[in-house]
N, C-alpha and C positions, 0 to 999 in steps of 0.2 A: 565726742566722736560717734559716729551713726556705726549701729556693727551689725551684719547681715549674718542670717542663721544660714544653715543649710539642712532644706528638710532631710538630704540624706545622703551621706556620701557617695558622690559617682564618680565611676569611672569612666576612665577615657573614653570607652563606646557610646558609654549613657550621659555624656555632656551637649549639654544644650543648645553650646554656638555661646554661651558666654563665661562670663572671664574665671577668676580665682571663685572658688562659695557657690560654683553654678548650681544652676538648678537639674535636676536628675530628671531624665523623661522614661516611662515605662514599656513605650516601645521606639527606641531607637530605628531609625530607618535610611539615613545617608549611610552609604557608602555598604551599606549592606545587601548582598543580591536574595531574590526571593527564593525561600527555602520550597522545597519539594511540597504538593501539595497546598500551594497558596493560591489562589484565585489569579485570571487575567488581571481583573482590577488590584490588589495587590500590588502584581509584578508592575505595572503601570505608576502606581504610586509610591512604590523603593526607585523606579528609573527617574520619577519625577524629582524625589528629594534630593537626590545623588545628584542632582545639577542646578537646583533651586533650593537651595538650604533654611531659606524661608520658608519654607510649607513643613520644616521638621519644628524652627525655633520658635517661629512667631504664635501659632496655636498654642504650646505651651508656657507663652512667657511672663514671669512671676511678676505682675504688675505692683507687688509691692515690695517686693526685693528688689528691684534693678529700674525700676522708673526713675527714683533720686538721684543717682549718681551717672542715670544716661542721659538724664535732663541737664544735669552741673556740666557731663562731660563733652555733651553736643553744642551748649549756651558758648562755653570755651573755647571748640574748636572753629566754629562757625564765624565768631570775632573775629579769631587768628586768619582762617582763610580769607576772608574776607578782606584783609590788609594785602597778606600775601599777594592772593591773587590781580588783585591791580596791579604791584609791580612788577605780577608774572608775566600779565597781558605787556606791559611795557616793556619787557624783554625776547617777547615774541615779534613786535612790531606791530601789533593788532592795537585796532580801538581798544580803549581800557575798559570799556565796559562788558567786553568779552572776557573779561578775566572772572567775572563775577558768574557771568552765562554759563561758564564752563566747570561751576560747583553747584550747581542746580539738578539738572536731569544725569549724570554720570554717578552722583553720588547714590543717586535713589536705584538708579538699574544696577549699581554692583551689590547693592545689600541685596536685591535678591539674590544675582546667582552665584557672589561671595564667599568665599570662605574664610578670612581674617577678620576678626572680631573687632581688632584695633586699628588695620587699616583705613587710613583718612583718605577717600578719593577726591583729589581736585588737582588744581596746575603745579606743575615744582621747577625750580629752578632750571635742573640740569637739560629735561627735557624741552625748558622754557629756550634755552639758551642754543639746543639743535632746531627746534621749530625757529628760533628768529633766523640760524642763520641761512636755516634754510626761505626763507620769506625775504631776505635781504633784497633778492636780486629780481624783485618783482613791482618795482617802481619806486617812485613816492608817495603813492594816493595810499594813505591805508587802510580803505575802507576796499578796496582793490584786494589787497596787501591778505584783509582779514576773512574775504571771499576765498582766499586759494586757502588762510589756513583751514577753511572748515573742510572745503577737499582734503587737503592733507589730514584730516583730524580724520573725518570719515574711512580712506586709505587706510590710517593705522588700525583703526576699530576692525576691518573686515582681515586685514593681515592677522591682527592676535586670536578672532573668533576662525579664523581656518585653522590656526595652527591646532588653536582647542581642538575643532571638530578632528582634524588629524592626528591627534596626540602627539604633537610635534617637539612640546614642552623642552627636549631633548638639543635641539637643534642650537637655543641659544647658549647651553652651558659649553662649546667650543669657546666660547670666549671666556678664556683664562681670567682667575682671580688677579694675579699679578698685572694683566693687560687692563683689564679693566678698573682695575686701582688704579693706574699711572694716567688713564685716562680723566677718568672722577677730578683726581687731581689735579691737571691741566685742565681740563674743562672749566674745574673752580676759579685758577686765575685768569681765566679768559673773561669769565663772568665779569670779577674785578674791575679786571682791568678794562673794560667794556661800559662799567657805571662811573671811572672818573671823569670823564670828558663832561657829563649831564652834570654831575654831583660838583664840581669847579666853575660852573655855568657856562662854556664855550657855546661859542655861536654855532648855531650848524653848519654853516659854513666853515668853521674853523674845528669843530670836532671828527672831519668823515674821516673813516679808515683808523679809529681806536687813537689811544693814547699813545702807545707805542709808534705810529706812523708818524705820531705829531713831532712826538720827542727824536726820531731819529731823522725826519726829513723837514719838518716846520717846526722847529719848537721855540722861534716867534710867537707863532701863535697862542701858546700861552699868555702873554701878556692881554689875551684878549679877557679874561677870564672875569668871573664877574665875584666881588670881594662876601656881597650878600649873601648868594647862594655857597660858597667858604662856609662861613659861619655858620650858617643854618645846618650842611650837611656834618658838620665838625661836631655842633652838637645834637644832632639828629643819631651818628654812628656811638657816640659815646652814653648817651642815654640808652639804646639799644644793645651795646655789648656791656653794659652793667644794673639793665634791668631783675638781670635774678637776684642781686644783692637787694634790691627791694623786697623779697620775699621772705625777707627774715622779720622785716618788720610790719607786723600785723592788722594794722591801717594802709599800708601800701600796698598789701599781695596782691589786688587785682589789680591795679595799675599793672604791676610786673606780669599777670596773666595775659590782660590786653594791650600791652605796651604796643601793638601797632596802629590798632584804632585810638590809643591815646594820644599819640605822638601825630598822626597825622588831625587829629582833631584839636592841638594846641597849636600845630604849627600851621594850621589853615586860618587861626585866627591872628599869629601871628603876621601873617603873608600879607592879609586882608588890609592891615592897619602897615604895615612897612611899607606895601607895593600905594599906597595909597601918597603915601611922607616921598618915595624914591620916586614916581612919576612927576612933582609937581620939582623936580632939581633938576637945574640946569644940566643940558646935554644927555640927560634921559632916554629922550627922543632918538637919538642918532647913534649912542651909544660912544660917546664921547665919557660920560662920565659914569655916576651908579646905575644900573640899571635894575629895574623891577623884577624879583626872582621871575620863571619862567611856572606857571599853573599849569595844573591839569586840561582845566576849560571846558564849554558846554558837555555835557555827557547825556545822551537819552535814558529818558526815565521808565521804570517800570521791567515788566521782565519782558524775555525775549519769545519771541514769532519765531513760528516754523517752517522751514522751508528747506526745499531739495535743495542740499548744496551743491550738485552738480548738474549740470546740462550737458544736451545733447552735441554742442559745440563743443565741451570742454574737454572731448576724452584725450585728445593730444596734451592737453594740462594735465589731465592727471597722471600720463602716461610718463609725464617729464618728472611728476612727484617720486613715481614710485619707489628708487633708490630712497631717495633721504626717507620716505613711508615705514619702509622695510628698517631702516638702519632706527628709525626712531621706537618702531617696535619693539624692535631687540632692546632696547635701553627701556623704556615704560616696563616689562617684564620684569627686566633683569632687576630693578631699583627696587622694583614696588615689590617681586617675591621676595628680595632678599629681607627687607623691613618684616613684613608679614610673618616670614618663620621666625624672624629674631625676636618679634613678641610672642609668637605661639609656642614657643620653647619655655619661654620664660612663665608663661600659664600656662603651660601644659596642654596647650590642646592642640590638631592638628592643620595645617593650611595642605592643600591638594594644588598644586600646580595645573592640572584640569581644568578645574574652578578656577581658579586666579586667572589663567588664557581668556574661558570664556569670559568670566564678569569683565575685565578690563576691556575685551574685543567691543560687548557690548553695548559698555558704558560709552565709549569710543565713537561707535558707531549710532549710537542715539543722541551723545552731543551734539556730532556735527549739524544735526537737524535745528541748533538753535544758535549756529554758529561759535561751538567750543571748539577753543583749541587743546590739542592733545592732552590727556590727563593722567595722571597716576599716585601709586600711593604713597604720598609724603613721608619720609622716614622721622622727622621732626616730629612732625602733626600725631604718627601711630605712638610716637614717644610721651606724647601727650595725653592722650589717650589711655596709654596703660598708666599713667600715672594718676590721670584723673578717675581712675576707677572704674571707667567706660565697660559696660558687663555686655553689651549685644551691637548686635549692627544699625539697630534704631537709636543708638546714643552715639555709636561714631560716624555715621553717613544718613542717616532719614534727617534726624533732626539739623544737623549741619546741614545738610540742603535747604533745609525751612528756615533757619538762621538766614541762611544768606541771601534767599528769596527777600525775606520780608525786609530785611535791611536796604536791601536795592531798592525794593517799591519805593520805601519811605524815604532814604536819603540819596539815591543817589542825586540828584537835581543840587544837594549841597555838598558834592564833592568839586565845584567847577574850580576853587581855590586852594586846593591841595597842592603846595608844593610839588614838582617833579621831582625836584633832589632828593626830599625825601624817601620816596618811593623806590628810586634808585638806593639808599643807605637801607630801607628795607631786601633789595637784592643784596646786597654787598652784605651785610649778618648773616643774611641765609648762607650764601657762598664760605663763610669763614667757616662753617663745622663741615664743609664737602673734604678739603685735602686729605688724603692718607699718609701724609708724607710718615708716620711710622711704620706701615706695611712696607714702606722701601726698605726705612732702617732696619726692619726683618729680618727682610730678604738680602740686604748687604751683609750681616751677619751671618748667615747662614753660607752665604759664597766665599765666606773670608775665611768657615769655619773647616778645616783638612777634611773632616771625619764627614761631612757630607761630599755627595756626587754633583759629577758636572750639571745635574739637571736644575739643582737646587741653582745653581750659578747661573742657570739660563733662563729662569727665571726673575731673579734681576736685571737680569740684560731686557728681556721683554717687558718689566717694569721699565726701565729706563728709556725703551723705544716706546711704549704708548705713550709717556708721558712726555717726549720732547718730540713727536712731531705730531701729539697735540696742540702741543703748546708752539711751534713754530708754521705747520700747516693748517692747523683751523680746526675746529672740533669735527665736520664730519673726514675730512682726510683720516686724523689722528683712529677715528673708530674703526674707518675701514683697514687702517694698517695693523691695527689691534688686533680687530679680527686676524687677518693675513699673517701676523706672526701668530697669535694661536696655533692657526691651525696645519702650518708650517711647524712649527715645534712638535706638534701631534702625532705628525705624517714624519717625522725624526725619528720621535722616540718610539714608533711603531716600526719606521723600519731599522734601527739600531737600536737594539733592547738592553737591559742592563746584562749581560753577564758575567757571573762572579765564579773565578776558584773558589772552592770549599777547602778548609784545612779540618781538621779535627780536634777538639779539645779533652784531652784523659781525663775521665770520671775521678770526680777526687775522692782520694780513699777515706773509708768510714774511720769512726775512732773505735779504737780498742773498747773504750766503753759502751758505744753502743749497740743495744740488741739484733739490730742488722745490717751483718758483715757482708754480704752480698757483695761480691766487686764484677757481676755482670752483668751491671745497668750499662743501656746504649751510652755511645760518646755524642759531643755534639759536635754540630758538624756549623761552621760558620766560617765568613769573610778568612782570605787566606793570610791578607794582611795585620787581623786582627792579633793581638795579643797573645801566647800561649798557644796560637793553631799551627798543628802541624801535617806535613802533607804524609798522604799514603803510599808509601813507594810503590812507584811503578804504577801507579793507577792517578787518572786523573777524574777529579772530581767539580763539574761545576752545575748551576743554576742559570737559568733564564726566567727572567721576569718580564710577566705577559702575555697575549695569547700567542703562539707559533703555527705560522701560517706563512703564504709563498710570499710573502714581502720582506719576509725578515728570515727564516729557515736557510737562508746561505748566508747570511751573517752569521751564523751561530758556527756555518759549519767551516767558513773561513774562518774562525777565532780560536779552533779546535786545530785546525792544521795549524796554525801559527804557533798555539800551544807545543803539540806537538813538536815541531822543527825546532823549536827553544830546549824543548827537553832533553833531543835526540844531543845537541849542540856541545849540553853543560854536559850530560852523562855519558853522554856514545851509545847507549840502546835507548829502543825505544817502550812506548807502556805496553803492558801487558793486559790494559783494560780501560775502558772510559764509563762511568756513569753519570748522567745526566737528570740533576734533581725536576724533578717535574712537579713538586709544591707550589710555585707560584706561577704553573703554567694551565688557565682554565679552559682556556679552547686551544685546538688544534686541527688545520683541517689536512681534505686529502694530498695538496700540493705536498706538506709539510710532514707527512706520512710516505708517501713513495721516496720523500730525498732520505729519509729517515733508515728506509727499508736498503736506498742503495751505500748509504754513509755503512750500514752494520754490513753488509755483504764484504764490500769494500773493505773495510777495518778489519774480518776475520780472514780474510785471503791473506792479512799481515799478518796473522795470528793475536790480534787484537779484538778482546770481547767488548760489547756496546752494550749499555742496559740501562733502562730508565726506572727509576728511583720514587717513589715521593708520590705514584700516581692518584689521581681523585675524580670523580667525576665522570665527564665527556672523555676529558683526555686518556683516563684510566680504563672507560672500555676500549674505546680505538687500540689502545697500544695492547689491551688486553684478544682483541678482535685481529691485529693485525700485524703485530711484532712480536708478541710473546712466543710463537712457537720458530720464529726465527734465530730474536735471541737466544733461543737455548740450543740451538742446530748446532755451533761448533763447541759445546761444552764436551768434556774427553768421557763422561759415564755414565748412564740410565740415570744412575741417584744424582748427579747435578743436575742432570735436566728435570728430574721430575722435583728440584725445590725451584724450579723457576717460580710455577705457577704461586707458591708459597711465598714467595720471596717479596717483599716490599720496601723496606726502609735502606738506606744508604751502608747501611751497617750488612745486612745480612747480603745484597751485592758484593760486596768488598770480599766477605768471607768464600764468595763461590768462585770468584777470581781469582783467590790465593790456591782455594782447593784442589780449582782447574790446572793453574800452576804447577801445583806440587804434581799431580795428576800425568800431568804430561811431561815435566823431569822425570818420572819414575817410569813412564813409556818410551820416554827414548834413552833410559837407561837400560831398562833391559834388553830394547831392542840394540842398542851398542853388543849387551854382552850374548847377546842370541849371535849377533854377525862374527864376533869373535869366536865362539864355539863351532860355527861353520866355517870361518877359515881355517882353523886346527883340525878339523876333522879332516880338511880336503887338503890340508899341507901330508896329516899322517897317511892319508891314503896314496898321496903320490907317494911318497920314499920308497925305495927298495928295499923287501925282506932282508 
């Protein structure tokens, strides 16, 4: 085993851009702003690095610490795309040769302005499978077909480089984990079920409209199927989903590293000599009896020319793209950050959503110049990557580009007998690691479980909605309805907030043995349904969770009267106090301040005091700016009002309501016995000497 020193340990600031054992740089300059007294040029070259991460890594990079294993790790991943991506393009509906176009020039412009180290930029599945269906409905020709995707590819590019330039990064996390898991998941058996038709050999004639239209409106046409192409895909999918058991044994591990380039390069010689034996058998011809699997076929050689992919005619085409553009966007981000941090966690170092917008805008946008279709970062591929020991963005996207350049010059001309099926059983593996169907069984758990809230519960409900009318309306229906309950549950849970009764829990008493007896530590104050909690007479105690502002601020205050009337109901008086935790409330604005100001007026005209509790922050000067001297107006004596100001925790509230209480018992006590000593006096002064 090869073992890399480190000339010296660094930290998170001082890492290099590569992986575990990086190498330490002496002046750090991404992400750091120019300190006081540094030159224009300088501030110019921290702006620079802070978006170009290549002008921090590449000058410093340990060419002999990290060349081996970026060389192993680029050699590996360039194979693997390289497989992939043909049968990414063949799920796009583009010429296959664009599958390869589309790992050339995107991978080289994100390593510059990049931030994921193990990030593999090329074509993937899911977004393979919204670009086709988006391309569906633009003929037969597909050379036509592969014209709109590079519009559309271009589209996505300038959609993600504006959001960068805007910082918009923000926009796509509306869409819910739960939604966009249910989605993944359906999209994955759409995938599927998408490559049986090819992968059974159906005629095209006999395939349009999926497997599913065949089975439930023709499933005649099955019988058309061709027995070859069976076979071929039968043992095409099982070599493939038992290729890592190969890796154990140590003459086969690169087989199982390259299992796609193996596989289509055994089964292209198989094809060669079958289709050769099945042409010259009766009924070949017409399709009476076997027929010859279906090939790839001529494919242009060499790399690809550059050219505008849009004209001046086309802007109503592109204007027609723009939805699916935009929806495809959202999805490239959402995949490729989610990948990127899940390895930069796992090595410790940092991906900037910034970065991620722009590199992927960019790459996006200078594809299309060579006719790619939309691209992003493989979560397979970055898996591979961190496993291969991949230490810089030259091992997982430079050299991967040059990989798959030089392979296209030299071979593609002998891909014309590539099986399709197979290429299809290549989408069909990829598609079996997409479902989440355990984030359902989570989230079913959690809805079934008492002790969680109704949110927890609705959130399987919107797992449950992205993924069936995914999977019944079509992937992008399914996303846009994804979205739409997102952000519909958002605009819920923003204007009905959680609010909970608080009960109180008694500090448990010290033991006699130990040296401190103190019995007045605060109580805790928690869920009223909980265990052991109990309420504070006459005073009513609860929380809102969230910020409180005019969408939601009369919810809270209908929940309180309703309290209220419940109270009045069981006891026959009413509280003699309300305080309102304000710990998990960070904003407030002035809507929610004036209802605030009339709820305490209000409530003390009952002789009910108002007070908020728990305060911090924004919320804490407002209330401290704007209600503090009100809540203390109807307290009965100088010294309760003057511990308003003092007063903060739920505890010492409680105690200034009881005191007020007592306070005012003992004022209209005495005022009872003043009025009695004034009717005595005026009873004795009538009588008669």
């Amino acid at each position: 085993p090869i073992v890399f020193l480190r000339p010296r340990p660094p930290s998170a600031q001082h890492r290099v851009g590569c992986g575990s054992g990086g190498y330490a740089m002496d002046e750090p300059l991404q992400g750091v702003s120019a300190k006081k007294g540094h030159t224009k040029v300088q501030h110019v070259w921290s702006a620079l690095t802070a978006c170009m991460p290549i002008l921090q890594w590449a000058p410093n990079y340990p060419v002999s610490l990290f060349l081996v294993p970026d060389l192993a790790g680029g050699l590996t991943l360039g194979c693997i795309l390289m497989g992939q991506s043909l049968a990414h393009a063949d799920l796009c509906k583009v010429n296959l040769i664009n599958g390869p176009y589309s790992c050339m020039l995107p991978p080289l412009v994100y390593a510059v302005f990049g931030s994921a180290i193990h990030g593999s930029v090329g074509t993937g599945g899911l977004v393979a499978l919204l670009t086709g269906v988006q391309l569906v409905n633009y003929g037969d020709d597909v050379d036509y077909r592969t014209h709109v995707g590079a519009i559309l590819t271009l589209e996505v590019g300038i959609i993600l480089s504006l959001m960068g330039a805007c910082k918009l990064a923000f926009l796509v996390r509306f869409l819910s984990r739960p939604a966009l898991s249910g989605f993944i998941t359906a999209s994955a058996l759409l995938i599927i079920f998408s490559q049986i038709s090819p992968m059974i050999g159906l005629p095209a004639w006999a395939s349009k409209g999926g497997v599913v239209h065949i089975a439930l409106h023709h499933a005649k046409y099955f019988a058309t199927f061709n027995p070859a192409s069976v076979v071929m895909s039968a043992i095409s999918l099982t070599f493939l989903m038992n290729a890592k058991r190969l890796k154990k044994i140590k003459v086969l591990k690169y087989i199982a590293d390259f299992k796609e380039l193996f596989l289509m390069s055994v089964m292209c010689v198989c094809t060669i000599s079958l289709n050769e034996r099945l042409g010259e058998m009766p009924g070949s011809a017409d399709g009476s009896g076997l027929r010859p699997i279906t090939v790839v076929g001529a494919m242009p050689s060499g790399l690809p020319s550059f050219s505008m992919p849009i004209g001046r005619h086309e802007i109503g085409l592109a204007k027609e793209l723009l939805p699916g553009a935009i929806l495809i966007a959202f999805v490239v981000f959402l995949s490729s950050f989610a990948g990127a941090k899940k390895f930069a966690m796992k090595d410790g170092y940092q991906v900037k959503a910034l970065n991620e917008l722009v590199a992927l805008g960019f790459a996006n946008t200078a594809g299309a110049f060579c006719g790619s279709v939309p691209t992003q970062i493989g979560l397979s591929r970055s898996a591979i990557a961190y496993g291969c020991g991949v230490k810089s963005q030259f091992g997982g996207n430079i050299i991967v580009a040059c990989v798959v350049a030089s392979i296209t010059q030299a071979f593609s001309g002998y891909l014309y007998h590539v099986p399709k099926c197979v290429l299809n059983c290549i989408i069909v593996n990829g598609a079996l690691h997409l479902p989440e169907f355990s984030e359902g069984k989570t989230l079913l758990r959690l809805a079934r479980d008492p002790n969680y809230n109704w949110k927890s519960r609705m959130e399987f409900v919107v797992w449950i909605g992205g993924f069936a009318c995914t999977l019944i309306l079509g992937a992008f229906a399914g996303m846009v309805i994804a979205v739409g309950v997102s952000l519909t549950l958002i605009l819920y849970q923003v204007v009905n907030p959680e609010i909970t009764e608080l009960g109180y829990r008694p500090p448990e008493k010290h033991d006699e043995q130990s040296p401190d007896r103190s019995d007045h530590r605060a109580r805790k104050w928690l869920n009223i349904h909980n265990r052991g909690a109990f309420h504070e007479d006459g005073i009513l105690v609860c929380r809102l969770e969230g910020p409180l502002f005019y969408a939601n601020v009369e919810s809270l205050q209908e929940w309180i009267d309703e309290q209220e009337i419940a109270y009045v109901e069981e006891h026959g008086k009413t509280y003699k106090g309300i305080i309102l935790s304000a710990a998990a409330i960070p904003f407030m604005d002035t809507t929610a301040v004036s209802t605030l100001e009339e709820m305490i007026r209000a409530y003390a005209e009952r002789g009910i005091l108002f007070f908020a509790a728990n305060t911090f922050g924004q919320t804490g000067r407002v209330i401290a700016d704007r209600l503090e001297l009100q809540m203390s107006s109807k307290l009965k004596t100088d010294r309760l009002k003057a511990r308003v100001r003092n007063s903060s925790t739920i505890d010492d509230f409680v105690q200034l309501i009881n005191e007020n209480s007592q306070s005012r018992r003992a004022f209209l006590s005495r005022s009872f016995l003043s009025s009695r000593d004034i009717v005595a006096t005026v009873s004795d002064a009538a009588e008669p000497p």
